[in-house]
Gaussian input, Z-matrix of N, CA and C with variables (Angstrom, degrees):
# hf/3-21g

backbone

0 1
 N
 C     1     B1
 C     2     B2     1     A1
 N     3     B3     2     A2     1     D1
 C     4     B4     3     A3     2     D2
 C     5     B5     4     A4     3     D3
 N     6     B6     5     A5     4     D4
 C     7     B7     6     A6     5     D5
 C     8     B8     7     A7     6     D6
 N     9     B9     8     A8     7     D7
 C    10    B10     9     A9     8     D8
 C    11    B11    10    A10     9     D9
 N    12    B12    11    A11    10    D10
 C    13    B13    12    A12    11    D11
 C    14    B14    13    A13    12    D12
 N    15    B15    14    A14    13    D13
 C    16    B16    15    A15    14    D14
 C    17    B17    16    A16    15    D15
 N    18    B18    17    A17    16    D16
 C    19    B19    18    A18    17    D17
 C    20    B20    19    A19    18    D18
 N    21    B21    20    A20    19    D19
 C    22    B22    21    A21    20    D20
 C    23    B23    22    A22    21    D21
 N    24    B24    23    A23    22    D22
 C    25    B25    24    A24    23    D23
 C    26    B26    25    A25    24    D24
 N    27    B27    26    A26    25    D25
 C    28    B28    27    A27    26    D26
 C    29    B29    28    A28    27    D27
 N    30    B30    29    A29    28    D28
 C    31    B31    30    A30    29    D29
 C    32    B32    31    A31    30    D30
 N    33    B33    32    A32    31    D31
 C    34    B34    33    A33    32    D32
 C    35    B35    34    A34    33    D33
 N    36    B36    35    A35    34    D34
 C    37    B37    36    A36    35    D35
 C    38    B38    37    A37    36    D36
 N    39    B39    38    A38    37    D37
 C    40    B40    39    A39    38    D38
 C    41    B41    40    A40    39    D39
 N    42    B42    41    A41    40    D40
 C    43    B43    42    A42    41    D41
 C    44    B44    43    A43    42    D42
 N    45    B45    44    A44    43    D43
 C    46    B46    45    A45    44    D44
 C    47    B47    46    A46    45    D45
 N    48    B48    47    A47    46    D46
 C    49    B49    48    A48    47    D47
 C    50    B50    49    A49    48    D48
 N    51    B51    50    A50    49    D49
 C    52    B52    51    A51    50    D50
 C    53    B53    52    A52    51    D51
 N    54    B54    53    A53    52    D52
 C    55    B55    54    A54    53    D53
 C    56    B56    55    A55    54    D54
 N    57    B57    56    A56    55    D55
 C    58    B58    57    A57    56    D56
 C    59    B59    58    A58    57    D57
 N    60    B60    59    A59    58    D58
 C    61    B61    60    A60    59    D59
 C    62    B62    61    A61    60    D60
 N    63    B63    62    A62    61    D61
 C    64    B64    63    A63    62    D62
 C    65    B65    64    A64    63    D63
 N    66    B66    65    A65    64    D64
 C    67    B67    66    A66    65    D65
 C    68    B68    67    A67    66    D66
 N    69    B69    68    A68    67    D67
 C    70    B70    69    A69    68    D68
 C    71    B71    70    A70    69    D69
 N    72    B72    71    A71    70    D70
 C    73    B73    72    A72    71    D71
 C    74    B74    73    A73    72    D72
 N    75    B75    74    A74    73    D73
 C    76    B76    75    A75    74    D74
 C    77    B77    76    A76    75    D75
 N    78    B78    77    A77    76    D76
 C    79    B79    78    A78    77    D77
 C    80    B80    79    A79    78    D78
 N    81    B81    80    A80    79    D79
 C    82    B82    81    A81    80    D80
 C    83    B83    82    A82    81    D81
 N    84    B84    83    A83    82    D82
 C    85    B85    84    A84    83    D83
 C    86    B86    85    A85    84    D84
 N    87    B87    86    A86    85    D85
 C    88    B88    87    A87    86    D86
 C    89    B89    88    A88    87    D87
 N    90    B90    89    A89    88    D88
 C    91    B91    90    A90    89    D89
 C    92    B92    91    A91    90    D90
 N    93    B93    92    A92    91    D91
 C    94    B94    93    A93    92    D92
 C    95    B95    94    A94    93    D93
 N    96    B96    95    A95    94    D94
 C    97    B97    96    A96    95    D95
 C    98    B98    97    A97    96    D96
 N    99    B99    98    A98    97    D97
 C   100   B100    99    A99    98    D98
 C   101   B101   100   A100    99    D99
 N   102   B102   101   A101   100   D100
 C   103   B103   102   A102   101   D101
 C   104   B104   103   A103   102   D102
 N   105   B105   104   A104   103   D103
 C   106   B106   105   A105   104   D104
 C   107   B107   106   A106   105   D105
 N   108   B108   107   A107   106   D106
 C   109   B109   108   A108   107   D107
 C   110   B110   109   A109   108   D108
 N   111   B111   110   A110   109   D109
 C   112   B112   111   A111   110   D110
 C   113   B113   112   A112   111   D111
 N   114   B114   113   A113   112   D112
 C   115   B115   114   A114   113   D113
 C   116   B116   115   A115   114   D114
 N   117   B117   116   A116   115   D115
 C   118   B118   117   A117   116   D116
 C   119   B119   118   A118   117   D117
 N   120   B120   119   A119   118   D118
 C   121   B121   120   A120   119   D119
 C   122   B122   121   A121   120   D120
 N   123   B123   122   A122   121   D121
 C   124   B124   123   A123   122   D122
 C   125   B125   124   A124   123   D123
 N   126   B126   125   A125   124   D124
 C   127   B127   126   A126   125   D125
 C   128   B128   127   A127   126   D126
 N   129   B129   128   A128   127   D127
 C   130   B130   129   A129   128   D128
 C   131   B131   130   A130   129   D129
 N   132   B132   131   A131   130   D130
 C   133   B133   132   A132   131   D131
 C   134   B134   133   A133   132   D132
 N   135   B135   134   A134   133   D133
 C   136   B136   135   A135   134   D134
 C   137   B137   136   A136   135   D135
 N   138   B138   137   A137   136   D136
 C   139   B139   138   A138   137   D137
 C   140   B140   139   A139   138   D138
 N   141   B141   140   A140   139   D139
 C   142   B142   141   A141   140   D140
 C   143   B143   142   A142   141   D141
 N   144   B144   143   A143   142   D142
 C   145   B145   144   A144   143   D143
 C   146   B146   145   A145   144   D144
 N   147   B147   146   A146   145   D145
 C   148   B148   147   A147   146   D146
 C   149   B149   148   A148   147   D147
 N   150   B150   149   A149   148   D148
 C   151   B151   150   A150   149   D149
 C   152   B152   151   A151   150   D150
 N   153   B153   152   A152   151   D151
 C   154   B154   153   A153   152   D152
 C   155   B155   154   A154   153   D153
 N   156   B156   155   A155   154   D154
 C   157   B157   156   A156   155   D155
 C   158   B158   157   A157   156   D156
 N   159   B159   158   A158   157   D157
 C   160   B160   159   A159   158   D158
 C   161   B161   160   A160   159   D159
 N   162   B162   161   A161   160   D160
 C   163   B163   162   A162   161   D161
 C   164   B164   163   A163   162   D162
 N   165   B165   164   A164   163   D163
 C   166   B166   165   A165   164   D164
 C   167   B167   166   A166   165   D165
 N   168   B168   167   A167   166   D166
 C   169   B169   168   A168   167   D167
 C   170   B170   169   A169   168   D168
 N   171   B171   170   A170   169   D169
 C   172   B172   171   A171   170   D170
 C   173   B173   172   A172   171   D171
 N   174   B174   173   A173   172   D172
 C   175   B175   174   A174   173   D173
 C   176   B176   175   A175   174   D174
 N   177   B177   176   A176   175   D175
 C   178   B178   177   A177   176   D176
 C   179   B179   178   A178   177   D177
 N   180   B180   179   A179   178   D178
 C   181   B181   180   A180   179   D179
 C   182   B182   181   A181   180   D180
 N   183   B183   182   A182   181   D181
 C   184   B184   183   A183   182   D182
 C   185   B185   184   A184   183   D183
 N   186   B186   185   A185   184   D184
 C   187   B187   186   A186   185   D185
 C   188   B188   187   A187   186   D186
 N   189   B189   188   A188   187   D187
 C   190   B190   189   A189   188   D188
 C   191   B191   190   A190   189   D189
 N   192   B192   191   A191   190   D190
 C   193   B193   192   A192   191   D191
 C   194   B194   193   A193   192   D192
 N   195   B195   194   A194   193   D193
 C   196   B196   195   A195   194   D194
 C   197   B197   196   A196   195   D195
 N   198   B198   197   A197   196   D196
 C   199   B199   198   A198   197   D197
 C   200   B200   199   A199   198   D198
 N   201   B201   200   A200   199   D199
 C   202   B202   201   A201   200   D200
 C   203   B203   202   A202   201   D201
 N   204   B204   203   A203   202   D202
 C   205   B205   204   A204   203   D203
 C   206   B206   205   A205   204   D204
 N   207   B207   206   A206   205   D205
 C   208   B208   207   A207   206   D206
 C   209   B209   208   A208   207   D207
 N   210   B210   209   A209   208   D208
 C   211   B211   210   A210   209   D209
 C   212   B212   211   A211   210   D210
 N   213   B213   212   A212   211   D211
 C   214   B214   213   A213   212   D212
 C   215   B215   214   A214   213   D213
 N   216   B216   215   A215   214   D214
 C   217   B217   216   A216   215   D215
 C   218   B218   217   A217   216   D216
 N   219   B219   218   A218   217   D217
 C   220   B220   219   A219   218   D218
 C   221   B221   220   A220   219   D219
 N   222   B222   221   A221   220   D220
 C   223   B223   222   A222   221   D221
 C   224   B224   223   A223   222   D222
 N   225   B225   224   A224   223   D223
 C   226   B226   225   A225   224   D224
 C   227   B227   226   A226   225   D225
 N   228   B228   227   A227   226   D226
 C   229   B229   228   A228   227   D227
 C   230   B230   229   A229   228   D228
 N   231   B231   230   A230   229   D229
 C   232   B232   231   A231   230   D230
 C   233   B233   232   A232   231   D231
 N   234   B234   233   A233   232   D232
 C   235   B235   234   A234   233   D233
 C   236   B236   235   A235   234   D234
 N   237   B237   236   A236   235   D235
 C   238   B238   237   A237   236   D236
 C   239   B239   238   A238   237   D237
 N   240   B240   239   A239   238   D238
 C   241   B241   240   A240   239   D239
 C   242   B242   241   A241   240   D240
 N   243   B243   242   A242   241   D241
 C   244   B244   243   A243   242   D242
 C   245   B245   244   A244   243   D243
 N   246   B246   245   A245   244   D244
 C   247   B247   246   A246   245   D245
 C   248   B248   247   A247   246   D246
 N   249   B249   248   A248   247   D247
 C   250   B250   249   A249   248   D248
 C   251   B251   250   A250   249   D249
 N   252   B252   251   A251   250   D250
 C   253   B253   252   A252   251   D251
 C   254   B254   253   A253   252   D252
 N   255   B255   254   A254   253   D253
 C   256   B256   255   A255   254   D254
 C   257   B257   256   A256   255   D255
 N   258   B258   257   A257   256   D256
 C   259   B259   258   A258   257   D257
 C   260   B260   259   A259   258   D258
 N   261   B261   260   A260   259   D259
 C   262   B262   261   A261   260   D260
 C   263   B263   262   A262   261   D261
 N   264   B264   263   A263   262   D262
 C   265   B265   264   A264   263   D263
 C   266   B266   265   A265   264   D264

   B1=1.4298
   B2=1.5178
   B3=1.5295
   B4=2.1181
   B5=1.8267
   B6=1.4629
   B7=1.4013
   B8=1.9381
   B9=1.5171
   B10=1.2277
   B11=1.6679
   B12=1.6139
   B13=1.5547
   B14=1.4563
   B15=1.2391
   B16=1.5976
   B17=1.5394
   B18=1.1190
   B19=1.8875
   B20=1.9894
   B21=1.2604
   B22=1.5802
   B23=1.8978
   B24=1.3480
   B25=1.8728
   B26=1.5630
   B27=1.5403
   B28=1.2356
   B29=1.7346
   B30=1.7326
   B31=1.6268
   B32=1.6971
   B33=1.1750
   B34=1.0574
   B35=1.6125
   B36=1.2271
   B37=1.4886
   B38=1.8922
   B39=1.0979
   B40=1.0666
   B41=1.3044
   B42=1.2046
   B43=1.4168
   B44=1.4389
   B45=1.5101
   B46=1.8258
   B47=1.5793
   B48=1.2862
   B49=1.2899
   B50=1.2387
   B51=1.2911
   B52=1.5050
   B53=1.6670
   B54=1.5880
   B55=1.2267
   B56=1.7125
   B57=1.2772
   B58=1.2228
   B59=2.0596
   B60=1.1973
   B61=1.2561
   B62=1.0327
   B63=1.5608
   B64=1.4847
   B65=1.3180
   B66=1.2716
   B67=1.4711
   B68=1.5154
   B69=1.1918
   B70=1.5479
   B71=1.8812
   B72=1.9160
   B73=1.1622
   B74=1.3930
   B75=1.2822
   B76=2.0754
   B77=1.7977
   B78=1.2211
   B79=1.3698
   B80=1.4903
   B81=1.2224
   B82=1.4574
   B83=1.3969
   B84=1.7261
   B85=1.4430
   B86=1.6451
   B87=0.9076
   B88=1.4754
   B89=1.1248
   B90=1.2913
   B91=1.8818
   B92=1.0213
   B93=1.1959
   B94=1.7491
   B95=1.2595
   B96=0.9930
   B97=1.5483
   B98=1.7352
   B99=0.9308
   B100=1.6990
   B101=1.7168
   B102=1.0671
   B103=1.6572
   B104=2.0350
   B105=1.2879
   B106=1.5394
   B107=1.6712
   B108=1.2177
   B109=1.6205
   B110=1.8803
   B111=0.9586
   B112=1.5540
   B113=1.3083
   B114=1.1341
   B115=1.4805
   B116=1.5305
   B117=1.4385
   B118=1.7653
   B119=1.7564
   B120=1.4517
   B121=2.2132
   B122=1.4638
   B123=1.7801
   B124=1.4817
   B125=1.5915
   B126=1.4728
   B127=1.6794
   B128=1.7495
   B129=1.6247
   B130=1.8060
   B131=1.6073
   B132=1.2061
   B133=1.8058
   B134=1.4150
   B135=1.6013
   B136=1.2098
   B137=1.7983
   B138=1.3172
   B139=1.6043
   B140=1.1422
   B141=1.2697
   B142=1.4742
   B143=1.6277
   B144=0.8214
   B145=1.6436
   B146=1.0929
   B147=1.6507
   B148=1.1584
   B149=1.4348
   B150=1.3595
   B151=1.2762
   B152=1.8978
   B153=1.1069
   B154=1.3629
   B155=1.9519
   B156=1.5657
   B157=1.5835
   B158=1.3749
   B159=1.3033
   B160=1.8708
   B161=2.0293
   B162=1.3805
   B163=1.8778
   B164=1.1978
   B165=1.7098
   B166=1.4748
   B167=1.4291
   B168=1.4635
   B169=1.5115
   B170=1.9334
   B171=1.2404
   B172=1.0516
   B173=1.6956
   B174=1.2018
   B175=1.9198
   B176=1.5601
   B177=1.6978
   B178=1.8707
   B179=1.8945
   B180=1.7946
   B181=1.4103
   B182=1.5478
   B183=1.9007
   B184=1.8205
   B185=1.5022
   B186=1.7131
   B187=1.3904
   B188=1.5442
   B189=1.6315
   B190=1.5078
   B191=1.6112
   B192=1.0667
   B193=1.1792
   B194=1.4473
   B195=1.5684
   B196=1.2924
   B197=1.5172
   B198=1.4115
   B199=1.4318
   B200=1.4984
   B201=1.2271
   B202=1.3288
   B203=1.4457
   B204=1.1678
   B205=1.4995
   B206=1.6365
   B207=1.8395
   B208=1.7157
   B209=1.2811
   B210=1.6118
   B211=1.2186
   B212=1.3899
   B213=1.3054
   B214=1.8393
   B215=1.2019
   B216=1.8156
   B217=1.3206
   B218=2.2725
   B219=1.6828
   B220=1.1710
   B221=1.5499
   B222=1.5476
   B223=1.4812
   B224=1.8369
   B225=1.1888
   B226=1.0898
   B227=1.6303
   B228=1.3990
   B229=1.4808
   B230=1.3374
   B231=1.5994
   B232=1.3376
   B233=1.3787
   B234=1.8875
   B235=0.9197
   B236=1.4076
   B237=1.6044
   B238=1.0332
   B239=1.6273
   B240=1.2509
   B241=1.3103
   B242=1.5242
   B243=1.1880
   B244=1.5690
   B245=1.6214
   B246=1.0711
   B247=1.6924
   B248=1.6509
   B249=1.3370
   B250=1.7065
   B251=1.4865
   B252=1.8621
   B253=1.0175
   B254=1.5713
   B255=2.1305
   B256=1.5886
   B257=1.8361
   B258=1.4765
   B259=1.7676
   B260=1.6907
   B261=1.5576
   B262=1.5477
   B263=1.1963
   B264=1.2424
   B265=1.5511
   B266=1.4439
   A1=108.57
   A2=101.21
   A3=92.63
   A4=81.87
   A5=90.89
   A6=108.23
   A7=89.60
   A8=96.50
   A9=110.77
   A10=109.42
   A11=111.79
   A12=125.04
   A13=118.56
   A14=127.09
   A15=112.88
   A16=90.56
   A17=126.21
   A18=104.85
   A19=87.08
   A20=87.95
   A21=108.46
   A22=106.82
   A23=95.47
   A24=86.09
   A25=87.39
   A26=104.12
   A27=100.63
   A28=96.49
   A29=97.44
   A30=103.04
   A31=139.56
   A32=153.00
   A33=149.92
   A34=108.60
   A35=143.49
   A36=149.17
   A37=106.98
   A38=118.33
   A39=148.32
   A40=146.04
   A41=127.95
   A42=132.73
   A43=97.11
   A44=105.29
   A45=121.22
   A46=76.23
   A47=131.82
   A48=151.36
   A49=102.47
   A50=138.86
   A51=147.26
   A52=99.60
   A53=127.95
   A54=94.41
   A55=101.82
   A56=132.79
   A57=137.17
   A58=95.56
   A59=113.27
   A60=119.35
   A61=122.29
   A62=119.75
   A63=133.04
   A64=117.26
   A65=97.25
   A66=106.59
   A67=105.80
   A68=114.38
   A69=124.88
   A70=119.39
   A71=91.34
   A72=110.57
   A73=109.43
   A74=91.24
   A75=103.74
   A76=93.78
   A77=124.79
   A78=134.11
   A79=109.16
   A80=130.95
   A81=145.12
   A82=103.45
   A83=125.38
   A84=104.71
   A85=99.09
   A86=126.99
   A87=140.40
   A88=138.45
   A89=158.94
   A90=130.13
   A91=100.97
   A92=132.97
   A93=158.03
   A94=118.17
   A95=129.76
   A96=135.91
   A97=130.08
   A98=116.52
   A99=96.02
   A100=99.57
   A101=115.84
   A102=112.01
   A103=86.43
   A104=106.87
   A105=116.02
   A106=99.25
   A107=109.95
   A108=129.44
   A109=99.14
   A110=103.30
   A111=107.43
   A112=111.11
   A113=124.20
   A114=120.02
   A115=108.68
   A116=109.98
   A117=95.69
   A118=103.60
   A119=89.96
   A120=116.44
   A121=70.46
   A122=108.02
   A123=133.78
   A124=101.80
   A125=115.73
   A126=124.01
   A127=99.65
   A128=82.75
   A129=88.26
   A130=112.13
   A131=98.57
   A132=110.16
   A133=112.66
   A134=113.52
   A135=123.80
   A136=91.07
   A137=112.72
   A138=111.87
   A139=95.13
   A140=168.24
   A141=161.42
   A142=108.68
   A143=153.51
   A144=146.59
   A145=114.56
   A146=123.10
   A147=112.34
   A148=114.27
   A149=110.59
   A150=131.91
   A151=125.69
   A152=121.44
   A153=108.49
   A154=125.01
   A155=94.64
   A156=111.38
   A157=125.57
   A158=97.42
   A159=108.08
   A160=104.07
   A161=75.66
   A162=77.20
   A163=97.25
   A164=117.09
   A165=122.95
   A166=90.84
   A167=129.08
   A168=136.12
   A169=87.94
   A170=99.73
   A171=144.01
   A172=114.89
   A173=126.13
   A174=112.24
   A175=90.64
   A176=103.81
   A177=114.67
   A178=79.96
   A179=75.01
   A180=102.58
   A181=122.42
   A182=103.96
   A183=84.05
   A184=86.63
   A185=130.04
   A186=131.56
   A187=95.20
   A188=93.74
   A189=105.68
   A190=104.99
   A191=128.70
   A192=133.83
   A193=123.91
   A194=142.78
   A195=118.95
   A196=92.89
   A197=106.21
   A198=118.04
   A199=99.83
   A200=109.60
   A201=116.70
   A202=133.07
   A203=97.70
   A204=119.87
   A205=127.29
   A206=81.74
   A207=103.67
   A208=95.53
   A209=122.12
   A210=116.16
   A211=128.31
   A212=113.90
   A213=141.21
   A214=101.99
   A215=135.68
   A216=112.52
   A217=96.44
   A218=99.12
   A219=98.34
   A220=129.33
   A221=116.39
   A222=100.85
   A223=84.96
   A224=121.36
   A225=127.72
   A226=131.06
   A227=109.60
   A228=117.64
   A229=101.75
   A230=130.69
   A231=134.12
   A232=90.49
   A233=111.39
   A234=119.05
   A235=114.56
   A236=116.56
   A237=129.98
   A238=107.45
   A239=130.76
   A240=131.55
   A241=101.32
   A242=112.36
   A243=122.23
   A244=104.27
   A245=128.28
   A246=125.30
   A247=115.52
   A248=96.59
   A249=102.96
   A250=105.94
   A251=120.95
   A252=94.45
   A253=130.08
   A254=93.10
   A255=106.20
   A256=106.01
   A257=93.58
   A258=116.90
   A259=97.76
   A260=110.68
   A261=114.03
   A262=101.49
   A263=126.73
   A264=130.44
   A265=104.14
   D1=143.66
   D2=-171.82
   D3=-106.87
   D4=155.76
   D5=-177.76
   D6=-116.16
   D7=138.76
   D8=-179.76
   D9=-143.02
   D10=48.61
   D11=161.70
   D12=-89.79
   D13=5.75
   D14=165.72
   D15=96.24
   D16=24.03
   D17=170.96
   D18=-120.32
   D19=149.05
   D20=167.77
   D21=-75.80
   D22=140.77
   D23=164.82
   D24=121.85
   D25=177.51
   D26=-159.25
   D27=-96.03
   D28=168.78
   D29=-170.28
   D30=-54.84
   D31=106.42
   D32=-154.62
   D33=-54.40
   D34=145.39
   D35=134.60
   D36=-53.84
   D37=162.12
   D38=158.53
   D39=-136.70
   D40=78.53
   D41=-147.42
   D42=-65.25
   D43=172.05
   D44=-168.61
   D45=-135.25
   D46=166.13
   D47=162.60
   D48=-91.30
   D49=-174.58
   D50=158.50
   D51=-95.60
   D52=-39.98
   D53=-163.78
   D54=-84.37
   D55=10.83
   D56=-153.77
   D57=-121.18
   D58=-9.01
   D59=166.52
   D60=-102.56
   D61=-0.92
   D62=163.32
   D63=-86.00
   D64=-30.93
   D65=-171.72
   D66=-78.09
   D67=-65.25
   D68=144.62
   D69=16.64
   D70=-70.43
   D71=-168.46
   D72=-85.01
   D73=-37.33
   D74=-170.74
   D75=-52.81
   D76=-43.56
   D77=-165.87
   D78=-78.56
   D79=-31.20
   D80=-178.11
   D81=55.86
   D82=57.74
   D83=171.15
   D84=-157.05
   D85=177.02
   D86=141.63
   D87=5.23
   D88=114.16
   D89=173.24
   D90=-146.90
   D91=162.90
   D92=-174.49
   D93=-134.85
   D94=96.72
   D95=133.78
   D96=-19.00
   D97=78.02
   D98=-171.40
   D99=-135.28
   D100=-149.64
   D101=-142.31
   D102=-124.17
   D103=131.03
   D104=177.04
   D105=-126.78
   D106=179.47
   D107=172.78
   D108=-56.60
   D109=-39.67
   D110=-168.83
   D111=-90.99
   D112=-19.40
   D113=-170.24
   D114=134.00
   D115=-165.36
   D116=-164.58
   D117=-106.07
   D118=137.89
   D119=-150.96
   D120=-92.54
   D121=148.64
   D122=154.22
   D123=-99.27
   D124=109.81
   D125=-173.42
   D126=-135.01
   D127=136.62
   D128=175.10
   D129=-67.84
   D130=157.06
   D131=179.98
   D132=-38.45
   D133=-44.20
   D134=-151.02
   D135=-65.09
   D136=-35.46
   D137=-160.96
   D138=-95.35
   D139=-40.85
   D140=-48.08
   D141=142.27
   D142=33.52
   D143=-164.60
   D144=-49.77
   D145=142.73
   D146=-177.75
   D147=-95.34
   D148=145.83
   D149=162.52
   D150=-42.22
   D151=136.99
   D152=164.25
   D153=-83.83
   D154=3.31
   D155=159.70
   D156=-76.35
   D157=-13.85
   D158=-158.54
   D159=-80.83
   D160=138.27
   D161=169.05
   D162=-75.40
   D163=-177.46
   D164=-153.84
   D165=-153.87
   D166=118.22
   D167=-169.06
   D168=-135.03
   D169=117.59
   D170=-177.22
   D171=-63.16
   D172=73.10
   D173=-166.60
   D174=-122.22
   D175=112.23
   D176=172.99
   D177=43.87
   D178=-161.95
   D179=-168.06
   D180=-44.03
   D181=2.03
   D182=-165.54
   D183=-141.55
   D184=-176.69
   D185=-152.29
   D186=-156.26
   D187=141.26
   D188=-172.02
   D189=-106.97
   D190=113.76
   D191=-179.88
   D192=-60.42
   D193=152.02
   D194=-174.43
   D195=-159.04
   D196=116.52
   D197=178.31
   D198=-35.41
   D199=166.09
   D200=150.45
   D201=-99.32
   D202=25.08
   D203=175.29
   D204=-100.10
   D205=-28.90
   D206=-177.20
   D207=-90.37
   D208=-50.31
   D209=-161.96
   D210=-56.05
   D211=-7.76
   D212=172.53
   D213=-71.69
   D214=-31.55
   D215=-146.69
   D216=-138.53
   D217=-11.20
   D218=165.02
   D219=-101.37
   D220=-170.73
   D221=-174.92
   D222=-152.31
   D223=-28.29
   D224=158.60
   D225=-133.46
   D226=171.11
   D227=-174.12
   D228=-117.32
   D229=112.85
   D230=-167.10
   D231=-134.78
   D232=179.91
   D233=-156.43
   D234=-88.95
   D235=-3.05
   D236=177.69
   D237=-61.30
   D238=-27.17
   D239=-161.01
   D240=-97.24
   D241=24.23
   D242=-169.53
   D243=-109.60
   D244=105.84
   D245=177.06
   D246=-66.81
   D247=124.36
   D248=-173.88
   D249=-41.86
   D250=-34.58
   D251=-169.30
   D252=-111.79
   D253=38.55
   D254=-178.29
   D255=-99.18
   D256=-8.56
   D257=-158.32
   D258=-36.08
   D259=-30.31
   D260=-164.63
   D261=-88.82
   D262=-29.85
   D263=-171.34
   D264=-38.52

């Protein structure tokens, strides 16, 4: 994955969780990472659009977007970044 946040050096990884790559899949679509009051929200495309700043993390057939704001301060995508009230999505 190429990291394109403005730091010199070589590109960051971004881990996916397993239960957050199910979810991912269970949903068959899109998601974004971006920056809330609380910290950084996992939101489908449809609500959230991605940026042409955003790194691009790769899960099966579909890709989780990640501000480039988050991507400075995370190392993984867990289920915590999941809003209780997308759980049904």
């Amino acid at each position: 994955m190429q990291s394109n946040i403005g730091e010199s050096g070589p590109s960051r990884s971004i881990y996916v969780t397993d239960d957050v790559r199910s979810y991912v899949l269970q949903r068959k679509r899109d998601f974004r990472v971006s920056t809330a009051c609380s910290g950084p929200i996992l939101l489908p495309t449809s609500v959230k659009p991605p940026k042409t700043s955003d790194l691009q993390v790769p899960v099966g057939d579909y890709t989780v977007y990640v501000s480039k704001y988050q991507a400075r301060y995370i190392e993984s995508i867990h289920r915590g970044m999941i809003p209780i009230f997308y759980d049904e999505f």
